[in-house]
C-alpha positions in Angstrom: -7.2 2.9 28.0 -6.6 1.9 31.5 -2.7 1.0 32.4 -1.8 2.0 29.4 1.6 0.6 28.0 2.9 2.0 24.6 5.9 0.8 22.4 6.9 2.7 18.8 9.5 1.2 16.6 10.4 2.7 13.2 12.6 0.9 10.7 13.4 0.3 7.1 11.7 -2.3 5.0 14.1 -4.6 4.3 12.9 -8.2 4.5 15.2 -8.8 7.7 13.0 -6.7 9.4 9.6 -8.7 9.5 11.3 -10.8 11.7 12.3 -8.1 14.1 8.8 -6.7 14.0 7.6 -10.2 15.3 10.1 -10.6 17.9 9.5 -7.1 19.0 5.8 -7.1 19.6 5.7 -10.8 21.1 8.4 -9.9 23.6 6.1 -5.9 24.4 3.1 -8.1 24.9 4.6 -10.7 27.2 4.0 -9.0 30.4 0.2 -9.9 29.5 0.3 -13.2 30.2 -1.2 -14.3 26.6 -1.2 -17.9 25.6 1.2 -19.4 22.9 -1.9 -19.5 20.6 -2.5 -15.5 21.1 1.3 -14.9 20.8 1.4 -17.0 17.4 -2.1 -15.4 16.1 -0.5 -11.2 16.8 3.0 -12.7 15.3 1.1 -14.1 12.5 -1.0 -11.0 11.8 1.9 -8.7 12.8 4.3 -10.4 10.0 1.7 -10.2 6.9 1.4 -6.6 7.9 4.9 -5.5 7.7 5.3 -8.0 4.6 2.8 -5.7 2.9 4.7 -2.9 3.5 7.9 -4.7 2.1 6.1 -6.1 -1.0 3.7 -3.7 -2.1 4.0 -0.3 -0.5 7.8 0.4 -1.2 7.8 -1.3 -4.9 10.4 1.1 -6.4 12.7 1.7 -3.0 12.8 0.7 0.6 10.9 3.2 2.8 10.2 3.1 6.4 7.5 1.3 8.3 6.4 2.5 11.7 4.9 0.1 14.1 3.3 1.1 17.2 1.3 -0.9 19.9 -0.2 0.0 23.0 -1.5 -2.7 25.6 -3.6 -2.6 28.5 -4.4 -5.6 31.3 -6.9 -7.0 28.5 -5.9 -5.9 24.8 -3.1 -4.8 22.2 -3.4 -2.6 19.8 -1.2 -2.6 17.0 -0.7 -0.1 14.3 1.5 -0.4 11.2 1.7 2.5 8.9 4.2 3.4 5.4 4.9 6.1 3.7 4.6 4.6 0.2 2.4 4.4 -3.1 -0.9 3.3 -0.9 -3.5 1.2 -2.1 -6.3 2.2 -4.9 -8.5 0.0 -3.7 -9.0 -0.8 -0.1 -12.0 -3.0 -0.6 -10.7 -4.9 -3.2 -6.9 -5.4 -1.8 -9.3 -7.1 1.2 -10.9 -9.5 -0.8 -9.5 -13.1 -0.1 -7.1 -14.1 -3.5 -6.8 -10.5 -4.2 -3.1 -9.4 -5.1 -1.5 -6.7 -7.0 1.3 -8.6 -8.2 0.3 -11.7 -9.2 3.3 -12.1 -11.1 5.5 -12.6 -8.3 2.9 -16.0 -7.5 1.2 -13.9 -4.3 -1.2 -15.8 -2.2 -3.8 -12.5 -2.0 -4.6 -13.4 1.8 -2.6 -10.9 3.6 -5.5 -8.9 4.9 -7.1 -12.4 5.6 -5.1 -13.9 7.6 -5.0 -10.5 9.6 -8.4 -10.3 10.0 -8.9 -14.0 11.4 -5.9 -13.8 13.7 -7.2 -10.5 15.2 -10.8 -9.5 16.7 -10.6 -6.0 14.9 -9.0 -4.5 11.8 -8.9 -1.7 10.0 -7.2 -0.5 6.9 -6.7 3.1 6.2 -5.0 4.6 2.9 -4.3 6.9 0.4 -2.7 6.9 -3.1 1.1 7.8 -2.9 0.1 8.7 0.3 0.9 5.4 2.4 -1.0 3.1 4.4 -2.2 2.6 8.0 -3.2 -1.3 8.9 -4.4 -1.3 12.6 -5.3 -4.6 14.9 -6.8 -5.6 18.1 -6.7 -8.3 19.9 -8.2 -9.1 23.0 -6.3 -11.0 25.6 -7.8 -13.5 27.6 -7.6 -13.5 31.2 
């Protein structure tokens, strides 16, 4: 990556912390130029990510989630990884309406939404091993 730029923030998953995620990545990416559109769409994706660290990957205590994004003059990428129970299922946890708790009245779009606001994605994981959600997006001009 040409004029490489790289940011790594590591925190605990406490609901409070979705929004600093946000903020964080918005403000890293500024320098840019993005439009309030791209801004909103990598805040969007960036806040289901960390949310599906919160809700599903530390279910029996907080854990931390590391976030880490590199931009150059034309793209971010954005990685989010935990260190908690993983998912069975990648496949299936991608499916639109999918949710593992759908007690708790989950939508089951996380990985959806992601995957429109972004122009790549991929989800890595492992059981009790913790997952690794990374995005790109391009920036325009």
């Amino acid at each position: 990556m040409k004029n490489k730029n790289e940011m790594k923030l590591i925190f605990p998953s406490n609901p409070e912390n979705e929004r600093l995620a946000r903020i964080a990545v918005s403000a890293f990416i500024s320098e840019l130029g993005p439009t309030i559109a791209e801004i909103a769409e990598i805040k969007t994706a960036v806040s289901e990510a960390v949310t599906n660290c919160i809700v599903h990957a530390y279910r029996e205590k907080p854990g931390m989630i590391t976030l880490t994004v590199k931009a150059t003059s034309s793209k971010v990428h954005i990685r989010i990884t935990d260190r908690g129970c993983g998912i069975d299922d990648v496949k299936r946890a991608m499916e639109p309406l999918y949710t593992s708790r759908p007690e708790e009245e989950r939508a089951g779009l996380g990985f959806a939404v992601m995957e429109s606001f972004t122009d790549r994605m991929t989800v890595k994981s492992a059981p009790k091993k913790g997952t690794t959600v990374t995005l790109i997006k391009n920036i325009c001009c």
